[in-house]
N, C-alpha and C positions, 0 to 999 in steps of 0.2 A: 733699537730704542724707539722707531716710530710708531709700533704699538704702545705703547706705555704714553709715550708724551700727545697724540693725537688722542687718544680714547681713555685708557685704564689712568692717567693722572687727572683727566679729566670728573672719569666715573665716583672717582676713591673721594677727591674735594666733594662730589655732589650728596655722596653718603654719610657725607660728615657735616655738611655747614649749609644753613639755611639758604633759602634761595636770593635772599640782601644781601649774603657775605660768600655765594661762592666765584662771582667772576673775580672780587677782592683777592682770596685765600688762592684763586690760581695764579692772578698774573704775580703774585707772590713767591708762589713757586717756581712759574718761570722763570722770573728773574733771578734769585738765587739762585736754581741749576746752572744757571746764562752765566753767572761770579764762580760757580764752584769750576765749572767747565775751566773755565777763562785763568784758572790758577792751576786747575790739578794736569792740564794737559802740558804745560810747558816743565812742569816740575815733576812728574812721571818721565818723561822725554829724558832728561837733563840724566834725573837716575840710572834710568835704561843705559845710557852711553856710559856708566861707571861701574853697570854689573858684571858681575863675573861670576858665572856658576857653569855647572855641565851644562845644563840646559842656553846655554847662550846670554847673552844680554838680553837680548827681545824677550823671549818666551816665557819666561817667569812672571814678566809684567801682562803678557797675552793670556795667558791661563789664567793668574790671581786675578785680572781686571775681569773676566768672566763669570770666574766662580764668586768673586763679591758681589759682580751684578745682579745672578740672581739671586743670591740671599736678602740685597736690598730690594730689588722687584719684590719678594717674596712679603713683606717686611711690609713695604707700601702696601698693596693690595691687603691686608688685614691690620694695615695701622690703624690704631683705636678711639689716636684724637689728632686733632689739626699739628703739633706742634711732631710728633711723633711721624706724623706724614711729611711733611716739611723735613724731616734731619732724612725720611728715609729717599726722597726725591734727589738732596743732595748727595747722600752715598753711592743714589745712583747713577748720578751724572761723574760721580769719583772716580766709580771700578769704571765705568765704562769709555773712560777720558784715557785712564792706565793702560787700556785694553788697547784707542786708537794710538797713542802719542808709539808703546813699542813695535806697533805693525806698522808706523810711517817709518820707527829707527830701521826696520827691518827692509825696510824699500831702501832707504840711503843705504844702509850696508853691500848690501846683496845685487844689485841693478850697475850695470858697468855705464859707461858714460853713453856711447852707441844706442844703448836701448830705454834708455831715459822717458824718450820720448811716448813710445809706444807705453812705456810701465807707467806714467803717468795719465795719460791717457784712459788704461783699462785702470786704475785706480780711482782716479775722478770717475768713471761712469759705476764705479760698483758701488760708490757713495747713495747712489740715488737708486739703482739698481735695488739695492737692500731693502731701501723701503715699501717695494711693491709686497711679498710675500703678508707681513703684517697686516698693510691696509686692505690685503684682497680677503685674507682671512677672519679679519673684523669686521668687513663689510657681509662677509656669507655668514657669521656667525656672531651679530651684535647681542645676543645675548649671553657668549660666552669668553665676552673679551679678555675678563683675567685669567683662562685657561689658555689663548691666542697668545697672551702678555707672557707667560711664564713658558708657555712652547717656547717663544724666542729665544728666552735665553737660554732656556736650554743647548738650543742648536748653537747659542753664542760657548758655549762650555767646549760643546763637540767638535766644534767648528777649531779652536782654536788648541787642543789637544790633539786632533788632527796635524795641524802645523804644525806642532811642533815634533808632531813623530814624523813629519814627509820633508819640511824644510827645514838644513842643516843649520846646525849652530853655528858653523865657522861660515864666512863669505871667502869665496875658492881666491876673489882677487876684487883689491878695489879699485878705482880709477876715480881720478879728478882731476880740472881744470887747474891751468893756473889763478883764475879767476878764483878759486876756493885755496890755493896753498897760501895763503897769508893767514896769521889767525889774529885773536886780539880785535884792537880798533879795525884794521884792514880784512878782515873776515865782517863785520857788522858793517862798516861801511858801503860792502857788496852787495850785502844781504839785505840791507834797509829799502834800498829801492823797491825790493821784490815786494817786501813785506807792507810797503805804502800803498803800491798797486794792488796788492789784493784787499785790504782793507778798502779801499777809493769805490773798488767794484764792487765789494761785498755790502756797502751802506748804498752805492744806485742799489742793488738787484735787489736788498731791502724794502727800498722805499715805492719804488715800483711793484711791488706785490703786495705793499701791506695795503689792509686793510679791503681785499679784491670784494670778499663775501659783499660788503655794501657799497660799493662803487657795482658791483652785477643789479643789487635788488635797487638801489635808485637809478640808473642810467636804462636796465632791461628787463628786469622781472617782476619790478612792481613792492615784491616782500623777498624779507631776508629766507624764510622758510623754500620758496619755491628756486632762490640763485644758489641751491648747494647742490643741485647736481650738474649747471653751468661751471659753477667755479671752480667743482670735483673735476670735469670734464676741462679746461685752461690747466688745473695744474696738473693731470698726466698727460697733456698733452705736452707742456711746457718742460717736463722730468723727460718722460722720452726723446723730446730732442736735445737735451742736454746729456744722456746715456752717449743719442746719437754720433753727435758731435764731439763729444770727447773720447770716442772713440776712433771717431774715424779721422782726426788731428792728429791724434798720437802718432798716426803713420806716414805723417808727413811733418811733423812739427823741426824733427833732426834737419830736414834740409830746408827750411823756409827763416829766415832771419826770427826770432819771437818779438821782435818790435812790429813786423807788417802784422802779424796774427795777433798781438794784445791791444793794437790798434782796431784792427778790425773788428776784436769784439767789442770793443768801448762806443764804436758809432752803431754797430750792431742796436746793443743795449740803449745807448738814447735813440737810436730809430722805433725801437722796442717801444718805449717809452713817449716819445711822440703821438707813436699811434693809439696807444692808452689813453692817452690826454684828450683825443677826441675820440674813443670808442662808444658809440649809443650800438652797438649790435652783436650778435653771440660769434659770427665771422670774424669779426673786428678782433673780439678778446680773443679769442682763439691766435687769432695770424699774430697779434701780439706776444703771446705766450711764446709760441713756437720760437720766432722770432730771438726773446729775449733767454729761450734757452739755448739754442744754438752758439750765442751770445756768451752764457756763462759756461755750456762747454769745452769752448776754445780757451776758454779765458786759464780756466780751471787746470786744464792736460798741459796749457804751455805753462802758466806760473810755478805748477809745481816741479816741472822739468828743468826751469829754470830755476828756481830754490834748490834740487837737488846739485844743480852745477856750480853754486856758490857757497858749497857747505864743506867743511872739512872733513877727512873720513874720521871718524868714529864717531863725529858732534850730531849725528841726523838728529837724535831723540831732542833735543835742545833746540837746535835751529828750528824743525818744523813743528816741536809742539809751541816757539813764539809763532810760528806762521800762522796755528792754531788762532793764535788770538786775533789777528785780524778779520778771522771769519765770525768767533763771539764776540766783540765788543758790539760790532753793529747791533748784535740781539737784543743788547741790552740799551742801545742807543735810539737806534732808527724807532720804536714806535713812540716813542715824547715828540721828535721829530717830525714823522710823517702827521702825528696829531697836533703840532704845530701848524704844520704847509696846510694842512688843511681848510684850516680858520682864514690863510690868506686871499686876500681877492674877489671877496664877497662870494654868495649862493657858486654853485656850479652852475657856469652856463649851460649845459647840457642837458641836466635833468632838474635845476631849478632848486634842487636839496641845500641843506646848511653845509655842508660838507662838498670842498671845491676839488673835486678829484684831477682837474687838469692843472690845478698848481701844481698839488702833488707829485703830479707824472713828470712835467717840467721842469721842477725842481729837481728829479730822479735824472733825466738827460743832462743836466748839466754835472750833477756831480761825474758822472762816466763820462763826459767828454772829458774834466777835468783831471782823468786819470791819466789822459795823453800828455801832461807833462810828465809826468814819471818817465817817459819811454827813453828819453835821452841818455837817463842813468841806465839802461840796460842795453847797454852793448853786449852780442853775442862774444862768449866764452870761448877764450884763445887756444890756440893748439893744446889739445887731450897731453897730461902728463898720468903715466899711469903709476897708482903707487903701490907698498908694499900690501901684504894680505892682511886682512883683519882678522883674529884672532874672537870671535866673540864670547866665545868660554869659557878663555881661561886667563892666566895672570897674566897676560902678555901684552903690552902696550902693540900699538898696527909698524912699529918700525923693529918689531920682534925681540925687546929688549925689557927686564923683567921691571916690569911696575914697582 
């Protein structure tokens, strides 16, 4: 999707709506993708843990969330008025919510307790991973971005018909903590810490990025035109050490308590942010970048390893498309917000503009220190109980007894 929402949703509003109404008509769009997201992922999820067909629980929702995608991509790119563009943006943040919520059920099913960490790990870095092939393709080929837009999803179709002919419907065996065999209140009870902490982080990391393009062109380039190959250059610099790092956690996260590592990313992150606060130089944003993605790397491989360990087996689709939400609600929250902090504390001292980017940034530090109360509720996950096999195909509840 990062072709389509970077360029081709961008493109498709500018073909349609005068130049007074199309930042209007977009941030309209984002916003509702940001709501449709923020519903259809937890409630695809939920689905997925109730399907039953040859093809698995997952796979059905993997493929359909594909093949709708591109028919909405398809759809947007030749939509003919505003309103019609708008329902097709939504459909496509629909299919493509369908697509993540049964490849996260598909990680909780299939991932034994032991290698949690490492699967979590290479799942957080492919998030970001993803987005390179599009924006490198849009950037070689800006004049043929709706053909770049529909390659993808193509490859989303294939990619995911692939899966499901290499990875098996049934999961060989599950395992879980005692920390997840409670269900009910004592299942959420678990799992809410998890899900506070990732929201906590997901509105810093937020806030500390929005708005970079003009905190570059008033602090060091002078015009917004000239900070977009600076602020291109901060966020793949900031993406690759968040690939980095949550990669190379994963392979250590099983043996490290995940309080020392969600700790360390939180001071990470407002160190991150600090340094923002008085950044006037392209070194400066840079090391900060870096900085606050190593930050959400770790954050990213241990939370979701940690959500994997407090979820009951069959429930992934459910539990982690709510975890879903805590990464979209900030979308739709943090820019009222960070356009609030802004306004505080008179001009920026720094470059003297109406807009005070070191509130901003300090504002972003403290929300991530403020993640470190969560830590207490997240005690590492007691002696591994291993349970019976899940069945994802067929009529068979995971304690082997007919539905």
């Amino acid at each position: 999707m990062t072709a389509p929402a970077i360029t081709g949703l961008p493109l498709a509003v500018d073909l349609l709506a005068s130049p007074t109404e199309r930042t209007g008509i977009l941030a309209l769009a984002v916003t509702l993708g940001a709501v449709a997201a923020t519903v259809a992922n937890p409630l695809f999820g939920a689905l997925s843990d109730r399907t039953r067909s040859r093809l698995g629980a997952r796979h059905p929702w993997i493929i359909g969330g594909s093949v709708f995608g591109l028919a909405s991509m398809g759809l947007l790119l030749v939509a003919p008025s505003i309103g019609i563009l708008l329902t097709a943006w939504v459909l496509v943040q629909v299919s493509y919510n369908a697509l993540l919520a049964g490849a996260a059920g598909l990680l909780a099913d299939a991932v034994p307790d032991a290698e949690r960490g490492r699967a979590s790990g290479a799942f957080s870095a492919a998030a970001f991973l993803g987005t390179v092939p599009p924006l490198l393709l849009s950037s070689l080929l800006p004049d043929h971005v709706g053909t770049v837009t529909m390659a993808m999803s193509l490859l989303a179709v294939a990619v995911a018909v692939g899966a499901a002919a290499v990875l098996p419907a049934r999961a060989a065996r599950a395992t879980q903590t005692q920390d997840a065999e409670a269900g009910g209140s004592g299942t959420i009870r678990r799992f809410a810490p998890v899900w506070a902490s990732r929201f906590i982080q997901s509105v810093a990391f937020g806030l500390v990025t929005s708005f970079m393009l003009y905190l570059v062109a008033d602090r060091i380039t002078g015009t917004a035109a000239a900070a977009t190959a600076l602020t291109s250059l901060s966020t793949l610099a900031g993406g690759a050490a968040i690939v980095g790092a949550a990669l190379t956690v994963g392979w250590v996260a099983d043996r490290i308590d995940p309080r020392i590592l969600l700790a360390v990313s939180a001071l990470l992150l407002a160190g991150a942010a600090l340094l923002r606060a008085g950044a006037a130089s392209a070194p400066a944003l840079v090391v900060s970048a870096v900085l606050g993605g190593i930050s959400m790397g770790v954050f990213l491989a241990v939370n979701l390893a940690t959500a994997l360990r407090r979820i009951p087996v069959g429930a992934g689709g459910r539990y982690l498309g709510a975890l879903n939400i805590a990464d979209t609600l900030p979308q739709i929250m943090v820019p009222s917000v960070a356009a609030w902090l802004l306004t505080l504390g008179g001009p920026d001292p720094i470059s003297g503009a109406a807009d005070n980017f070191t509130t901003l940034c300090v504002g972003a530090a403290v929300v991530s220190l403020a993640g470190l109360a969560v830590l207490p509720f997240l005690r590492p996950a007691r002696a591994e109980v291993v349970g019976a096999g899940i069945d994802a195909g067929s009529d068979e509840t995971p304690g082997g007894e007919r539905a």
